[in-house]
py3Dmol code that shows the C-alpha trace and the ligand (Angstrom):
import py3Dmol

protein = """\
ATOM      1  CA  UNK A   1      -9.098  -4.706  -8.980  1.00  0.00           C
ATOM      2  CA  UNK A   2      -9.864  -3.533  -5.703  1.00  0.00           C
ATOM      3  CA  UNK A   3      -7.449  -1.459  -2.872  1.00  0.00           C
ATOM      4  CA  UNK A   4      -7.452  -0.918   1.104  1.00  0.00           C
ATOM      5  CA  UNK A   5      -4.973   2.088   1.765  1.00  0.00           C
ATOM      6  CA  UNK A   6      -4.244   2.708   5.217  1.00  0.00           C
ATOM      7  CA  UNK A   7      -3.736   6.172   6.521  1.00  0.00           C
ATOM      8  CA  UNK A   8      -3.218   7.641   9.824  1.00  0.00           C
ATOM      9  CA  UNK A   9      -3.751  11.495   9.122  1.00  0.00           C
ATOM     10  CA  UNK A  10      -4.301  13.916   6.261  1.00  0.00           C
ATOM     11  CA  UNK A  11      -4.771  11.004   3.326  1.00  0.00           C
ATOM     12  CA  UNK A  12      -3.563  13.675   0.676  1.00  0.00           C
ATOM     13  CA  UNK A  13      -2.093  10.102  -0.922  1.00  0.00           C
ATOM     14  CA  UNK A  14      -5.430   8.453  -0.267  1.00  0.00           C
ATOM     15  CA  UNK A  15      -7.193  11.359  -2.055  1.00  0.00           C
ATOM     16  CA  UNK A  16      -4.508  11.473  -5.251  1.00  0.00           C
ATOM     17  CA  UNK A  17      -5.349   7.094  -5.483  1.00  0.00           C
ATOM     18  CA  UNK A  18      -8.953   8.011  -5.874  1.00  0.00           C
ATOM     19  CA  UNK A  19      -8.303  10.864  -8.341  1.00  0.00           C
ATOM     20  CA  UNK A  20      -6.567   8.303 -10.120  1.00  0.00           C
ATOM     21  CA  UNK A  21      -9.268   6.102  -9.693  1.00  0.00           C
ATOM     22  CA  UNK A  22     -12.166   8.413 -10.639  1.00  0.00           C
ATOM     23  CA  UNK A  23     -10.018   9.293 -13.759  1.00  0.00           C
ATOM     24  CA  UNK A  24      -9.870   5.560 -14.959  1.00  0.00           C
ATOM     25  CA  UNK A  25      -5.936   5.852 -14.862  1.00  0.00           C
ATOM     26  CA  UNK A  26      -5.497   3.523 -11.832  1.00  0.00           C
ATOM     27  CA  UNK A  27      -7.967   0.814 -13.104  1.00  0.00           C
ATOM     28  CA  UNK A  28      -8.841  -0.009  -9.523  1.00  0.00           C
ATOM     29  CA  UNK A  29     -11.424   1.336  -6.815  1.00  0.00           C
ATOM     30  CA  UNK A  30     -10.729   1.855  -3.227  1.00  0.00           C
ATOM     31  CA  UNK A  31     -13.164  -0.491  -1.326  1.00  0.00           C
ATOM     32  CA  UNK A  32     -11.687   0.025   1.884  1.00  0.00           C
ATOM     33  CA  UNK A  33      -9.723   2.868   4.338  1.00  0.00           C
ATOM     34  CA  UNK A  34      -8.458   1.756   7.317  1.00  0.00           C
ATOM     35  CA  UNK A  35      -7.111   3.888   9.943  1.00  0.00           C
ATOM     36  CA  UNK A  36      -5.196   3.275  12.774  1.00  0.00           C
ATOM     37  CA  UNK A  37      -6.496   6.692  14.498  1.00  0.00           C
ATOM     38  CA  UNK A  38     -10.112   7.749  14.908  1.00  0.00           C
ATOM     39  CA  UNK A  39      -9.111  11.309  14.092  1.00  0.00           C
ATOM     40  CA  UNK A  40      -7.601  10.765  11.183  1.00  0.00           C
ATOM     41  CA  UNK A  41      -9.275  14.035   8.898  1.00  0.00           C
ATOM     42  CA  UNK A  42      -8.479  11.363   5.559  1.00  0.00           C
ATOM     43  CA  UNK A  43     -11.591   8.938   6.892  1.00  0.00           C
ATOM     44  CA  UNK A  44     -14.433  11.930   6.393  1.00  0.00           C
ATOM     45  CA  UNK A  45     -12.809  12.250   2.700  1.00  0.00           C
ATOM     46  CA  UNK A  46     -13.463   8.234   2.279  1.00  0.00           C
ATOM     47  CA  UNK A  47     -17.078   8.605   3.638  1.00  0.00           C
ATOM     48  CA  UNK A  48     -18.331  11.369   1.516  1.00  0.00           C
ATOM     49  CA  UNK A  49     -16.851   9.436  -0.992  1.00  0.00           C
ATOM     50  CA  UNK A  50     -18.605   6.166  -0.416  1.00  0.00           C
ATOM     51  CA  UNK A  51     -15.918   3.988   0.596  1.00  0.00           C
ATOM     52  CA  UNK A  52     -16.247   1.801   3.660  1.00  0.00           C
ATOM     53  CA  UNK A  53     -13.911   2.706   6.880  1.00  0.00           C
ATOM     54  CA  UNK A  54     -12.595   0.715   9.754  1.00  0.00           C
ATOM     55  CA  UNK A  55     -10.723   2.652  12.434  1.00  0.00           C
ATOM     56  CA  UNK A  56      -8.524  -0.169  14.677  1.00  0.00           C
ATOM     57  CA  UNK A  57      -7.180   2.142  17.448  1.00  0.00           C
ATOM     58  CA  UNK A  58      -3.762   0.657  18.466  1.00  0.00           C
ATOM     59  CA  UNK A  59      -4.153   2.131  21.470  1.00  0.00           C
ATOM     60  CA  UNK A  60      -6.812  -0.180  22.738  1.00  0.00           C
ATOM     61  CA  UNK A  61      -4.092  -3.340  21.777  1.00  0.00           C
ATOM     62  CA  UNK A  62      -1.545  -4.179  24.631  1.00  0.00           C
ATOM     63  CA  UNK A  63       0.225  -6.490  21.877  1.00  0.00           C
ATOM     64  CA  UNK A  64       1.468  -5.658  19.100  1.00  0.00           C
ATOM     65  CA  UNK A  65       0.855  -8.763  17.100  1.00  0.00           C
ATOM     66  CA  UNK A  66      -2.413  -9.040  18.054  1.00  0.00           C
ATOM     67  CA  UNK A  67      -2.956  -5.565  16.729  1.00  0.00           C
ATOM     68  CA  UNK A  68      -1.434  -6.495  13.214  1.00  0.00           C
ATOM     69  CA  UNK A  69      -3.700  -9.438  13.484  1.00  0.00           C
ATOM     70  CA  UNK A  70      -7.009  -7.455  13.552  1.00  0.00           C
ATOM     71  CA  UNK A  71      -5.959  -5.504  10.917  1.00  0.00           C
ATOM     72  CA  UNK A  72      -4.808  -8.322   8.848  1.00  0.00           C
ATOM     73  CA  UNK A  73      -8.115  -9.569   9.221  1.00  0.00           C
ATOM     74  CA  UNK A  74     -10.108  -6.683   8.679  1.00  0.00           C
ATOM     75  CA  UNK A  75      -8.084  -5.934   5.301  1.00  0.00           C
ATOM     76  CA  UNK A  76      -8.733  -9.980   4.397  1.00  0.00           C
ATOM     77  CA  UNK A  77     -12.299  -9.145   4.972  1.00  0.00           C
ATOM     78  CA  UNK A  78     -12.414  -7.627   1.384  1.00  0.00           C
ATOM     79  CA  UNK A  79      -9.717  -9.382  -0.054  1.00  0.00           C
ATOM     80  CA  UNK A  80      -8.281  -6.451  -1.918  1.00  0.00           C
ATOM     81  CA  UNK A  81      -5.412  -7.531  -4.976  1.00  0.00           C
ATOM     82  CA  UNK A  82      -3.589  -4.304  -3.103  1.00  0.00           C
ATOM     83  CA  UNK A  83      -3.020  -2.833   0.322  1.00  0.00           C
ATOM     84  CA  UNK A  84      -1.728   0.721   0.042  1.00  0.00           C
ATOM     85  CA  UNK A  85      -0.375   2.580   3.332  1.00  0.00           C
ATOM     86  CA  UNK A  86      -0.327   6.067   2.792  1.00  0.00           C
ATOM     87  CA  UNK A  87       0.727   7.535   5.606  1.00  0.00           C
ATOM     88  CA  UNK A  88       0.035   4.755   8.160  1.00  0.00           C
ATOM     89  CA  UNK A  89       2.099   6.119  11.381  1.00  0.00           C
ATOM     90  CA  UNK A  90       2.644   2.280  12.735  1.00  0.00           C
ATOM     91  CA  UNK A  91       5.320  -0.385  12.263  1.00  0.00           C
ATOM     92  CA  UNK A  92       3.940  -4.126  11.091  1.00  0.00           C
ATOM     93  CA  UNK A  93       5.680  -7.064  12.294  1.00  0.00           C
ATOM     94  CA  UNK A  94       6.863  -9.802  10.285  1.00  0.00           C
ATOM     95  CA  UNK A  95       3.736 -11.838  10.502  1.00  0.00           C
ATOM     96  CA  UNK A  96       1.812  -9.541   9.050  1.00  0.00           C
ATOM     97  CA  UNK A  97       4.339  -8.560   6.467  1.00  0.00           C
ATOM     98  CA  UNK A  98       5.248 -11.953   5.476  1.00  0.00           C
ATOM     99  CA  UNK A  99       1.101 -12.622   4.910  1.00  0.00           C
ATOM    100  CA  UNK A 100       0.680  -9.669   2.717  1.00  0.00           C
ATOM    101  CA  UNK A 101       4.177 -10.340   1.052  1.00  0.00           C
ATOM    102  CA  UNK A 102       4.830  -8.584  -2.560  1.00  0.00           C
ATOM    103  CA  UNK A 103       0.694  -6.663  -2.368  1.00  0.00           C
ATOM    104  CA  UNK A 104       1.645  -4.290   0.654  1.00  0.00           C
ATOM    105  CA  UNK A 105       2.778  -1.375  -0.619  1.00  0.00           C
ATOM    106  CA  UNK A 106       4.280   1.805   1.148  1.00  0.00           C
ATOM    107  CA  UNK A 107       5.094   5.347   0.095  1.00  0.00           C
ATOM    108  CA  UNK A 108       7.874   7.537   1.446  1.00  0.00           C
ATOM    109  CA  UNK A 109       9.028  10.952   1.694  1.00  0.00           C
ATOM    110  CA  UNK A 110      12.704  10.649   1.167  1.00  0.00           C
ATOM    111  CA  UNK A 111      15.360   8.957  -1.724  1.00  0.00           C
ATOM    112  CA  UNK A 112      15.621   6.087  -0.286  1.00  0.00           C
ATOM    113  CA  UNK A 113      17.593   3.923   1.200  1.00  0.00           C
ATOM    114  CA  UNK A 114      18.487   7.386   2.263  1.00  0.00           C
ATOM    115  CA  UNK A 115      16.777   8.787   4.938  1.00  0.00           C
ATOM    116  CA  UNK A 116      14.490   6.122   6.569  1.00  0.00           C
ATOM    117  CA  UNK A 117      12.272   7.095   9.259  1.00  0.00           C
ATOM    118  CA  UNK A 118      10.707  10.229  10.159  1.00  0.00           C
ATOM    119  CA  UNK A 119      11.417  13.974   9.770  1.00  0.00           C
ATOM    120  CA  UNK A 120      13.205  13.055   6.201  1.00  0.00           C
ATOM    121  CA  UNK A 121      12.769  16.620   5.136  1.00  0.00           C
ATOM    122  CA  UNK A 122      14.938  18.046   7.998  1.00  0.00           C
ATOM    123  CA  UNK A 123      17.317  15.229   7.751  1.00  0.00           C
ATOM    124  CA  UNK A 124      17.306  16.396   3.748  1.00  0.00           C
ATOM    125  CA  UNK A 125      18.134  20.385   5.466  1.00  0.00           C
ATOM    126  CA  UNK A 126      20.791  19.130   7.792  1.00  0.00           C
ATOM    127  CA  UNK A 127      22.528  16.976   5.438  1.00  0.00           C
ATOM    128  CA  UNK A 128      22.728  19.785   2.517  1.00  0.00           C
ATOM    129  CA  UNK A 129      21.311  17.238   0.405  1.00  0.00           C
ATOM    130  CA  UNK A 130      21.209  18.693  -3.700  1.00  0.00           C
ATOM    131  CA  UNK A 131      17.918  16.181  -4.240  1.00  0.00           C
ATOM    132  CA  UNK A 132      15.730  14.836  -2.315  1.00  0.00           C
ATOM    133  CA  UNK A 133      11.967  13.307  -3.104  1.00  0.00           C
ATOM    134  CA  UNK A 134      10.067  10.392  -2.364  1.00  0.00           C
ATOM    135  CA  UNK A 135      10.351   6.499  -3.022  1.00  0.00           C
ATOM    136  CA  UNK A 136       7.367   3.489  -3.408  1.00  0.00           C
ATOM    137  CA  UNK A 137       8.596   0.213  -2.151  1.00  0.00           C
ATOM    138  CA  UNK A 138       7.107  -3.344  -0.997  1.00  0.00           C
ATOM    139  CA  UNK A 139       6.832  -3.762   2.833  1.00  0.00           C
ATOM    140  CA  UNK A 140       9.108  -6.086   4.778  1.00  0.00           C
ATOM    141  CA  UNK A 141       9.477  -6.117   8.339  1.00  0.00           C
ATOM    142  CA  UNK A 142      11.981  -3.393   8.317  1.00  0.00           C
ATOM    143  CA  UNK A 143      11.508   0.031   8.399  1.00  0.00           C
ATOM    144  CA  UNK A 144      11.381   1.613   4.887  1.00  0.00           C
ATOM    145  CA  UNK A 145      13.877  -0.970   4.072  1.00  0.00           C
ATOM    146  CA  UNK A 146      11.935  -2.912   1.335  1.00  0.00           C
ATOM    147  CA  UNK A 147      12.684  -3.448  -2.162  1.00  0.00           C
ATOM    148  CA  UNK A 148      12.332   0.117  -3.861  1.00  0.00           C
ATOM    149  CA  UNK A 149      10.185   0.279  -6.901  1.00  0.00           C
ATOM    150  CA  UNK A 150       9.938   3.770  -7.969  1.00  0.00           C
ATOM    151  CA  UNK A 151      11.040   7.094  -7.095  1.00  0.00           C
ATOM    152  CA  UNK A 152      10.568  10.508  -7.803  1.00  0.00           C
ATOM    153  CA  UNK A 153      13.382  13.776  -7.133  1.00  0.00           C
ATOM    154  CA  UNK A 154      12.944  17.606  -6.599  1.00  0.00           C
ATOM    155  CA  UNK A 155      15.876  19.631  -6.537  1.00  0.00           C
ATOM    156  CA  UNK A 156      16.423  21.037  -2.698  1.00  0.00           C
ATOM    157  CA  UNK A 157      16.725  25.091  -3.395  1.00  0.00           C
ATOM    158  CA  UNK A 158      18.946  27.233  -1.181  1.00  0.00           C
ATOM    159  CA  UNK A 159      16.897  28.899   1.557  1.00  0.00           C
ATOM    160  CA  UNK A 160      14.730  25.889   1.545  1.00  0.00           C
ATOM    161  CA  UNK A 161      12.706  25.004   4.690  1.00  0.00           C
ATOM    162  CA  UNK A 162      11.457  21.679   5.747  1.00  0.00           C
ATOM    163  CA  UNK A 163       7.608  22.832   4.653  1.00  0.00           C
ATOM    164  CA  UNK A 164       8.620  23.946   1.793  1.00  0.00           C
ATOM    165  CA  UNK A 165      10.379  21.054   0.747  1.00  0.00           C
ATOM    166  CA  UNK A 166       7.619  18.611   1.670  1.00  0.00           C
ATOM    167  CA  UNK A 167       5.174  20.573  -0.260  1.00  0.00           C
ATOM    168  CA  UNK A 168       7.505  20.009  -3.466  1.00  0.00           C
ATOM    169  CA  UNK A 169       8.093  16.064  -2.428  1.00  0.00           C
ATOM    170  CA  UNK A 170       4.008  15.279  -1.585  1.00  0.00           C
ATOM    171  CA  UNK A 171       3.080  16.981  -5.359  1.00  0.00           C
ATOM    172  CA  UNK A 172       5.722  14.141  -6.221  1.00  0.00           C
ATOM    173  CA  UNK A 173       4.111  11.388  -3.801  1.00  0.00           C
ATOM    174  CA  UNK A 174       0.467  12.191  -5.569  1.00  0.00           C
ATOM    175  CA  UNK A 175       2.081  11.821  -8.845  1.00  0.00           C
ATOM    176  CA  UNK A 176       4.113   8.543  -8.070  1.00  0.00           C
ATOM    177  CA  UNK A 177       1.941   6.442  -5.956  1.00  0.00           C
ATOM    178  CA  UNK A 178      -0.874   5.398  -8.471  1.00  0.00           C
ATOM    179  CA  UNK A 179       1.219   4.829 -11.225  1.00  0.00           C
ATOM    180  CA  UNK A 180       3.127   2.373  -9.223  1.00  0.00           C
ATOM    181  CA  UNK A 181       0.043   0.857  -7.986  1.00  0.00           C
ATOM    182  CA  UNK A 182      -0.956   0.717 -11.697  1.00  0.00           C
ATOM    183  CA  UNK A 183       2.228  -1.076 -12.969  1.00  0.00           C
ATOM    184  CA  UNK A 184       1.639  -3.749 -10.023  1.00  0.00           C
ATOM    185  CA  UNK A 185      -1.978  -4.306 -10.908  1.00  0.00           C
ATOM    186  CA  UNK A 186      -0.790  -4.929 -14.006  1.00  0.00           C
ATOM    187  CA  UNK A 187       1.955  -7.570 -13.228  1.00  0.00           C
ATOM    188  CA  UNK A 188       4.681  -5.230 -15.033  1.00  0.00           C
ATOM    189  CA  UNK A 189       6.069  -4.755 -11.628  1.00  0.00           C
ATOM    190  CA  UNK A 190       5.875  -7.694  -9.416  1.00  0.00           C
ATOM    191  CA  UNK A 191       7.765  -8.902  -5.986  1.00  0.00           C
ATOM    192  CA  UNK A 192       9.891 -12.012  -6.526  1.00  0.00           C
ATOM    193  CA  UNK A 193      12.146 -13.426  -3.929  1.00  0.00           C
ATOM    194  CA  UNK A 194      12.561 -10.508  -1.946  1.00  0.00           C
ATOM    195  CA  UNK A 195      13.695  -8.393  -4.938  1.00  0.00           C
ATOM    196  CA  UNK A 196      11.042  -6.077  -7.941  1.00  0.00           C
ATOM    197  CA  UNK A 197      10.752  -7.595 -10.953  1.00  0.00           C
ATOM    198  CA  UNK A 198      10.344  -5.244 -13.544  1.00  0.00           C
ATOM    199  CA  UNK A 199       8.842  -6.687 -16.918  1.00  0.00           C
ATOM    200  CA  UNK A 200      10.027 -10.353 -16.164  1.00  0.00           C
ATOM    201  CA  UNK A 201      13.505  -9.146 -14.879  1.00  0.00           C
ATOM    202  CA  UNK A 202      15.548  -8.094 -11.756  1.00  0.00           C
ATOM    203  CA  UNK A 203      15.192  -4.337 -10.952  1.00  0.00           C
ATOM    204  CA  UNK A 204      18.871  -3.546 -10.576  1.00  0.00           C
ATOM    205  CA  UNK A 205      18.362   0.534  -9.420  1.00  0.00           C
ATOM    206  CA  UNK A 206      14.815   1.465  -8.475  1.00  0.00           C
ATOM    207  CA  UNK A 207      12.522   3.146 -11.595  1.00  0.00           C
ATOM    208  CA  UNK A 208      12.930   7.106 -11.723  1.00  0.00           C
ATOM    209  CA  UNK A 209       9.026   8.302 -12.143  1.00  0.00           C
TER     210      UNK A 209
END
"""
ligand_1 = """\
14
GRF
C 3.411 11.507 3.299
O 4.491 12.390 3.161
C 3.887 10.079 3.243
O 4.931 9.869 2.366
C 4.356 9.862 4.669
O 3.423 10.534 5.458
C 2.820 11.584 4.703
C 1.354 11.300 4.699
O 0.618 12.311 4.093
N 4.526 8.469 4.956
P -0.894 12.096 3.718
O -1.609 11.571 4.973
O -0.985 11.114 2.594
O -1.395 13.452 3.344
"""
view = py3Dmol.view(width=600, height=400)
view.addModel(protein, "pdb")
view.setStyle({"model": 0}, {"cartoon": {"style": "trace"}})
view.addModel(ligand_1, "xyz")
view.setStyle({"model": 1}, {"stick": {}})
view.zoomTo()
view.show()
């Protein structure tokens, strides 16, 4: 079984999917990292480690769907059973969510459907949320709005800060994301009609990990 995670930045998630790897509990290898930013500090972690990079700078893309097409193509290139993002900073269109439909994978910071989008942990603040954590779901063309899989809570603790509280939800992301991944590889989890199958039947509520 073979994955391509995309990242645009840190790749902390990248990093916890190889652990996994490396420790034969994800019985998969990363074959490919693609990033969307030359910068990115997760692609020197994927070289040292032997796995092949592609950078595909949106920048250089006027067109949007032209962009998801060179990275559709790229990823096809190794034909992975899995695409991961992991942090991946860029919206996907339909085309290229449609083409990748029930093995593209995404992992966010927040409980969702609550709290799509960015800066979940000082929407978490603001809102006096009591929990808050992070969710895996399959990718459809709208934002963090895919069928939820799994999720994971921390408490929110008074005097909390939005650092503080991402540290406690990304210890949560690097604990969630490879055992989903793992449960897909399997088949246990699978996409069907728009909706997670869990072990051959509807998900009703997303999985608490
Ligand atoms: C994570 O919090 C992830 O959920 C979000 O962006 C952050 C990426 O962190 N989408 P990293 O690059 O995996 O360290």
């Amino acid at each position: 079984m073979t994955l391509t995670v995309l990242i645009s930045g840190r790749g902390s998630n990248m990093v916890a999917i190889h652990n996994a790897c490396e420790r034969g509990e994800l019985q998969a290898r990363i074959t490919h990292v693609i990033s969307n930013n030359t910068s990115a500090a997760g692609l020197d972690y994927a070289q040292q480690h032997g796995i092949k990079t592609t950078v595909i700078d949106h920048r250089e893309f006027t067109d949007r769907d032209r962009y998801d097409l060179s990275l559709q193509s790229a990823i096809e290139e190794g034909a992975p059973s899995l695409v991961l993002l992991a942090g991946f900073m860029r919206r996907l269109g339909a085309g290229f969510t449609r083409h990748f439909e029930g093995r593209l994978l995404n992992i966010h910071p927040s409980l969702l459907p609550r709290h799509p989008g960015l800066n979940t942990h000082e929407k978490a603040l603001q809102q006096t949320d009591a929990w808050h954590g992070c969710s895996v779901h399959y990718v459809t063309p709208v934002l963090d709005g895919g069928p939820i899989i799994a999720r994971s809570v921390v408490p929110v603790h008074h005097g909390d800060n939005a650092e503080a509280l991402a540290n406690r939800v990304l210890a949560k992301e690097h604990a969630l994301y490879w055992r989903v991944a793992q449960m897909a590889l399997e088949g246990n989890v699978r996409w069907r009609d728009g909706h997670v199958e869990y072990y051959g039947n509807r998900l009703v509520y997303p999985l608490t990990l």
